[in-house]
C-alpha positions in Angstrom: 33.5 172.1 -163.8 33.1 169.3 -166.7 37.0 169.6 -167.6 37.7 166.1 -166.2 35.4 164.5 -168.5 37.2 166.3 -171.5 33.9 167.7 -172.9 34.6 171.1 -172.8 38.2 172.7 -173.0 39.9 176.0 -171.8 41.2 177.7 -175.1 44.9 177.4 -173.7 44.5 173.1 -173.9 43.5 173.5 -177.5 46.1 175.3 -178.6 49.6 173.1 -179.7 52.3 173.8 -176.3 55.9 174.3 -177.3 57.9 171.3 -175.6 60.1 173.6 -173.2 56.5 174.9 -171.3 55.6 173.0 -168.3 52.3 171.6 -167.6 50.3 173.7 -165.3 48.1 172.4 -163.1 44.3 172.4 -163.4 42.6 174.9 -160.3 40.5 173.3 -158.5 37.3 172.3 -159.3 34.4 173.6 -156.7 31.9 170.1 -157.8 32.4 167.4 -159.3 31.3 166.5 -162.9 28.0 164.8 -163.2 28.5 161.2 -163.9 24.0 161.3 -165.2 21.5 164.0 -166.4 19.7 163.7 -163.2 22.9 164.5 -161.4 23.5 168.1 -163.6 20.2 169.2 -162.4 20.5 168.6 -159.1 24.1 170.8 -159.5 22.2 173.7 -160.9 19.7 173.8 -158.0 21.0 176.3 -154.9 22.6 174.5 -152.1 19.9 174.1 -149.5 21.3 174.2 -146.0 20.3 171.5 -143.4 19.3 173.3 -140.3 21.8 172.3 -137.5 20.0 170.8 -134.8 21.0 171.8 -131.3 21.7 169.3 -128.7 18.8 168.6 -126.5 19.2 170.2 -123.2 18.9 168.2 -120.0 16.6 170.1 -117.0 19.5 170.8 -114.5 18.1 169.9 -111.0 17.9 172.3 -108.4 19.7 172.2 -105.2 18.2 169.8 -102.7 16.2 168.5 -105.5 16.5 164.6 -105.6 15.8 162.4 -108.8 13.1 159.4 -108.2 15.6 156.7 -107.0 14.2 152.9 -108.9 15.0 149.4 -108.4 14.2 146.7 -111.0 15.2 143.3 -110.1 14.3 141.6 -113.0 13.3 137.9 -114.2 15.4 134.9 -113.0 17.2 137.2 -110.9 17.4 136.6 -107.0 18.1 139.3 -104.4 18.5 137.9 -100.7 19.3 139.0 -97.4 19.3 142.7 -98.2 17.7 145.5 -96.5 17.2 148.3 -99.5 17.0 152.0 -98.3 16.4 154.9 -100.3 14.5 153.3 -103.0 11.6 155.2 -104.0 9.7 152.1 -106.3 11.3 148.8 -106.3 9.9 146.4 -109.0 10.3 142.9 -108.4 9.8 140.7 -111.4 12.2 137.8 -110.0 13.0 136.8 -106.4 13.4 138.9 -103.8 14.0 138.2 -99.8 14.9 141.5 -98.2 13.5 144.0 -95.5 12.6 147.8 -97.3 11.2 151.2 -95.9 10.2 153.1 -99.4 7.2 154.6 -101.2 6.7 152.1 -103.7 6.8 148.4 -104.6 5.7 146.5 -107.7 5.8 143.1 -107.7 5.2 141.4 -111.3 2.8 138.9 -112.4 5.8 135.9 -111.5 7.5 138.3 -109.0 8.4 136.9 -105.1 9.1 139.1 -102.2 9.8 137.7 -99.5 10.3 139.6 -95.8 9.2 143.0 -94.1 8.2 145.8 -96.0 7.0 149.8 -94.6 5.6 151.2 -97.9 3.5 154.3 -98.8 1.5 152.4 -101.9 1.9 148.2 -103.2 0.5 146.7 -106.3 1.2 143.3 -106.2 0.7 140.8 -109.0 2.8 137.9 -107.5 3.2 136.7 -104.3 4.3 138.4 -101.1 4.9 136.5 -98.0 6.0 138.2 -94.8 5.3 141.7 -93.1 3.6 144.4 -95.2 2.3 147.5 -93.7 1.3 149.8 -96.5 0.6 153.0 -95.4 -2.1 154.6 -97.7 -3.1 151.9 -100.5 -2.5 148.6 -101.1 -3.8 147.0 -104.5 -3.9 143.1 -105.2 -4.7 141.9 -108.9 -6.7 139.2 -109.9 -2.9 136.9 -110.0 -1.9 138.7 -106.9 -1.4 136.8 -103.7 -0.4 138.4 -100.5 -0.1 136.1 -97.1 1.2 137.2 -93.8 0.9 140.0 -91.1 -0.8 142.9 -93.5 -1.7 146.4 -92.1 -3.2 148.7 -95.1 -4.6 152.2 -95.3 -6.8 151.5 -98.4 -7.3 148.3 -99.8 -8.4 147.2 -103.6 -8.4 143.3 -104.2 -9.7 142.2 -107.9 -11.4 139.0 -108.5 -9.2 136.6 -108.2 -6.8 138.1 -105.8 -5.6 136.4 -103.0 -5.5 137.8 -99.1 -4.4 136.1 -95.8 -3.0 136.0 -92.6 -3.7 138.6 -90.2 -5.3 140.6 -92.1 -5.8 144.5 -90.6 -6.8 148.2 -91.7 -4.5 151.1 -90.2 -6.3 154.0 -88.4 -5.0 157.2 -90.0 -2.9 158.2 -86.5 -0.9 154.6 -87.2 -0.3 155.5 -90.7 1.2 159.1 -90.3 2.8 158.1 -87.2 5.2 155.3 -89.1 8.8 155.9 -89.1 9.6 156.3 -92.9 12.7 157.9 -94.4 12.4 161.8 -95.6 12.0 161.8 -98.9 10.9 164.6 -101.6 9.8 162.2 -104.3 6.3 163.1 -105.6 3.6 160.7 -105.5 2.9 158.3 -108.3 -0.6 159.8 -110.5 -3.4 157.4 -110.7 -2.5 155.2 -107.4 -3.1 157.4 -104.5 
């Protein structure tokens, strides 16, 4: 173990070698010398092993089992003419113009939709203009501005929230009776 540094040597090395033997090589050392006094102690500890850490397993979805399906269209970004299907939440923090059937939509504080929207819950903090029927609850915050034909199950507007056009609640038979695509998303906690 400390043979390279030449501090201690095998009793063979010290004796004088007759010129016809050959060398023979040195077997291999199992650790390297310690280059500090530190260095030897830690050498005379045990090896500790590191546990190996196991991958971390993914859930493997079920059959039939479908995986929340989100659109972000994000600042300085502009999304028109499209009609977006199976989209659970879409969040709009830049420009959209589009027509949608989903559960979700979030529009951010300098967020635009523009167009026709069938939706199970809204929080807007921008501005929509158009058609909105939200089917169970529609939330407007105080930067929020929503103008055009609007049909809601619930409504929640905070101070400062804006709210025009032709502005009407949905009787419960209206609300289940939508067309809406099937989906087997869950609902979002805390919103409905």
């Amino acid at each position: 173990m400390l043979q390279r540094d030449g501090l201690f040597r095998r009793r063979e090395e010290t004796l004088p070698r007759s010129p016809s033997a050959a060398p023979q090589p040195a077997p291999p050392a199992q650790s390297s010398a310690p280059s500090s006094p530190s260095q030897a102690s830690t050498l005379a500890r045990p090896a500790v092993e590191k546990p190996v850490e196991k991958p971390v397993e993914k859930p493997v979805d079920q059959p039939g089992e479908r995986k929340e399906a989100r659109l972000t269209v994000g600042p300085e970004i502009k999304m028109k003419g499209a009609e977006i299907t199976d989209c659970d939440t879409l969040v709009v923090e830049g420009r959209v113009e589009a027509s949608m059937d989903s559960r979700v939509i979030q529009i951010a504080e300098h967020g635009v939709f523009v167009g026709k929207v069938g939706i199970d819950v809204a929080e807007i903090r921008g501005r929509f203009e158009g058609e909105l029927t939200v089917r169970k609850q529609l939330v407007i915050h105080a930067t929020g501005k929503v103008t055009g034909k609007v049909r809601y199950g619930k409504l929640s507007i905070e101070e400062g929230g804006e709210l025009s056009g032709d502005v009407g609640a949905l009787s419960t038979s209206d609300a289940l009776s939508r067309n809406r695509p099937a989906t087997t998303a869950k609902p979002l906690a805390g919103l409905v």
